[in-house]
C-alpha positions as CSV (number, residue, x, y, z in Angstrom):
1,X,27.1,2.5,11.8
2,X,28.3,5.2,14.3
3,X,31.4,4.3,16.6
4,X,32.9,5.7,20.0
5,X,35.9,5.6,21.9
6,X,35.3,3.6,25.9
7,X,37.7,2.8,28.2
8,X,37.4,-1.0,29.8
9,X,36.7,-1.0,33.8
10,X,38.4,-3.2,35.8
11,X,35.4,-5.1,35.6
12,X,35.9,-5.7,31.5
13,X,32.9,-3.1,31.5
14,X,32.0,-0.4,29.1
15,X,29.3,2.3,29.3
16,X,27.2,3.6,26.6
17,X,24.5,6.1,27.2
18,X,23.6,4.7,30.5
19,X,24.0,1.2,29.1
20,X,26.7,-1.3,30.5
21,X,28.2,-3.8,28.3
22,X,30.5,-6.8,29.3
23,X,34.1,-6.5,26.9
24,X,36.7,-9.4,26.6
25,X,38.5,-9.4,29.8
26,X,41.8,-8.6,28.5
27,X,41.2,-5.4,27.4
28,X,40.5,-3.9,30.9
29,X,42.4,-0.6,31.1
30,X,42.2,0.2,27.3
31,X,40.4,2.3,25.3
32,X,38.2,0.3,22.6
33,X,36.2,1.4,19.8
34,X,32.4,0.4,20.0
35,X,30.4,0.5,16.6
36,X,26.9,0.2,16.8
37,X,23.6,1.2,14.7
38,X,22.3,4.7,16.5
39,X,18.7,2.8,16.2
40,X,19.2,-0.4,18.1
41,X,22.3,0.1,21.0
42,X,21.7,-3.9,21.7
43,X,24.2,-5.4,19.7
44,X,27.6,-3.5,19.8
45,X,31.2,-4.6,18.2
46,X,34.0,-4.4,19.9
47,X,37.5,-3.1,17.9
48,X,40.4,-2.9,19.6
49,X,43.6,-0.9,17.3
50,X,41.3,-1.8,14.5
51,X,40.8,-5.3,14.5
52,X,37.6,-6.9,15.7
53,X,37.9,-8.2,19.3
54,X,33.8,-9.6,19.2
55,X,30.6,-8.0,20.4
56,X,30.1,-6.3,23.6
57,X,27.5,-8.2,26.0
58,X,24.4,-6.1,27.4
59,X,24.0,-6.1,31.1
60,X,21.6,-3.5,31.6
61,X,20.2,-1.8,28.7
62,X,18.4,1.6,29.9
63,X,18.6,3.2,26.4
64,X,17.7,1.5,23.1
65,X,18.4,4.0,21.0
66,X,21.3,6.8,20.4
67,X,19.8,10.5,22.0
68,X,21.2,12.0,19.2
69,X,19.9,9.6,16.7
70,X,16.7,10.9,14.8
71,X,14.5,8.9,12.6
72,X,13.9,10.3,9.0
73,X,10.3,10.8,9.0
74,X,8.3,8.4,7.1
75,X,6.8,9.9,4.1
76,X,2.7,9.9,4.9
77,X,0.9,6.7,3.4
78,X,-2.3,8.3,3.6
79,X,-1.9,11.4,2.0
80,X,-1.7,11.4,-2.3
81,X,-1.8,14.6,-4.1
82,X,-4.3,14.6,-6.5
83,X,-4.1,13.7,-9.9
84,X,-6.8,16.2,-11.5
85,X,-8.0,12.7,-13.0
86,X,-11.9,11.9,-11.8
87,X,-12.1,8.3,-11.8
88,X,-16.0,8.0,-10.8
89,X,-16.7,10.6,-13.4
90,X,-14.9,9.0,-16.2
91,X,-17.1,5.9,-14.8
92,X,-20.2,7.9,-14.5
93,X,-20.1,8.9,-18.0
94,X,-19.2,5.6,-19.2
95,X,-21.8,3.8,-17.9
96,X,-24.3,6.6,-18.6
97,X,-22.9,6.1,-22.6
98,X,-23.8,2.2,-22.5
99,X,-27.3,3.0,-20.8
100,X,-27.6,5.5,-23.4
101,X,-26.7,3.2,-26.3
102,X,-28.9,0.8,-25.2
103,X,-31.7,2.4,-24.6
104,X,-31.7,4.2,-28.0
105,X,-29.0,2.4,-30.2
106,X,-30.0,-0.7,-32.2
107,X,-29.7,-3.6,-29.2
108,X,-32.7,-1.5,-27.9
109,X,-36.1,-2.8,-27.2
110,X,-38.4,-1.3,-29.0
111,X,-41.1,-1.4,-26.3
112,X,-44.2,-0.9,-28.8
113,X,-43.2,-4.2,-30.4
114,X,-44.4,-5.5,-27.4
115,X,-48.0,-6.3,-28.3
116,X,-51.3,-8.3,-27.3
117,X,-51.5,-11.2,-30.0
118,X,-54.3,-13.9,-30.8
119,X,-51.5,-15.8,-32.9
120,X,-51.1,-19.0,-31.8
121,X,-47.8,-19.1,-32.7
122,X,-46.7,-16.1,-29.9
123,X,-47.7,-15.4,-27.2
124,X,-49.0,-12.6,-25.5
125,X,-46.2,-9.9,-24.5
126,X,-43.6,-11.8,-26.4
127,X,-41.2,-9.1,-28.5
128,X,-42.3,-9.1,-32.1
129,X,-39.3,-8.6,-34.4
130,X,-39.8,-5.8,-36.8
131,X,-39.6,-6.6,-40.7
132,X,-38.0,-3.1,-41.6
133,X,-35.8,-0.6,-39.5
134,X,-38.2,2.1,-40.8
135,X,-39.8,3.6,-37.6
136,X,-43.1,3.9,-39.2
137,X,-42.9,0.3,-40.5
138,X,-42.6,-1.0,-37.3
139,X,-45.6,1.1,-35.8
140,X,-47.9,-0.5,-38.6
141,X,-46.7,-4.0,-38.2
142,X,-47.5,-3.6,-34.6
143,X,-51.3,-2.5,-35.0
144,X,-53.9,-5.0,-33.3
């Protein structure tokens, strides 16, 4: 809160950067203190020898604002420095690791089980599960 020092118009008027504010009547001729925020010059107490006298009532408010009040600048939402951490990369290569694995780890589908059958008991296309993990075991089993 920033204060100033006014004296009260015969009209119970103060002025405050080309704002006018209506004051108790009784303290016409005086000089009261007005504190106010520098960012909003609407509302503005009234102290007279350092005890609250109420608030000062706008009548015409040309200036919201303090001139010499300046905002703090607001730090830039937009703008992040960067981390040196590549997110999609890390993702790439995570996703290129469970292709990878599945393509050649042991969920794989081994697609020359897939075979043509005349066993009634599978059908055509169907995945034929190999008896042994041995790669040449499963090429023979396979054989039309």
């Amino acid at each position: 809160m920033w204060s100033e020092t006014r004296l009260v118009t015969k009209t119970a008027t103060v002025s405050l950067h080309s704002n006018r504010y209506e004051v108790e009547a009784a303290l016409v001729g005086r000089h009261v203190e007005l504190v106010f925020d520098p960012f909003d010059l609407t509302r503005i107490d009234v102290f007279y020898e350092d005890r609250p006298v109420g608030a000062a009532i706008a009548h015409v408010i040309a200036r919201h604002t303090h001139p010499a009040a300046r905002p703090e600048p607001e730090p830039d939402r937009h703008h992040h420095e960067p981390s040196g951490i590549d997110y999609l990369g890390m993702l790439a290569d995570q996703t290129d690791d469970q292709l990878h694995q599945q393509i050649f780890g042991e969920a794989a589908i081994d697609y020359q089980a897939l075979v043509e059958t005349t066993d009634p008991d599978q059908m055509p296309g169907q995945y034929q599960i190999p008896h042994s993990t041995d790669p040449t075991a499963i090429e023979e089993d396979n054989r039309p």
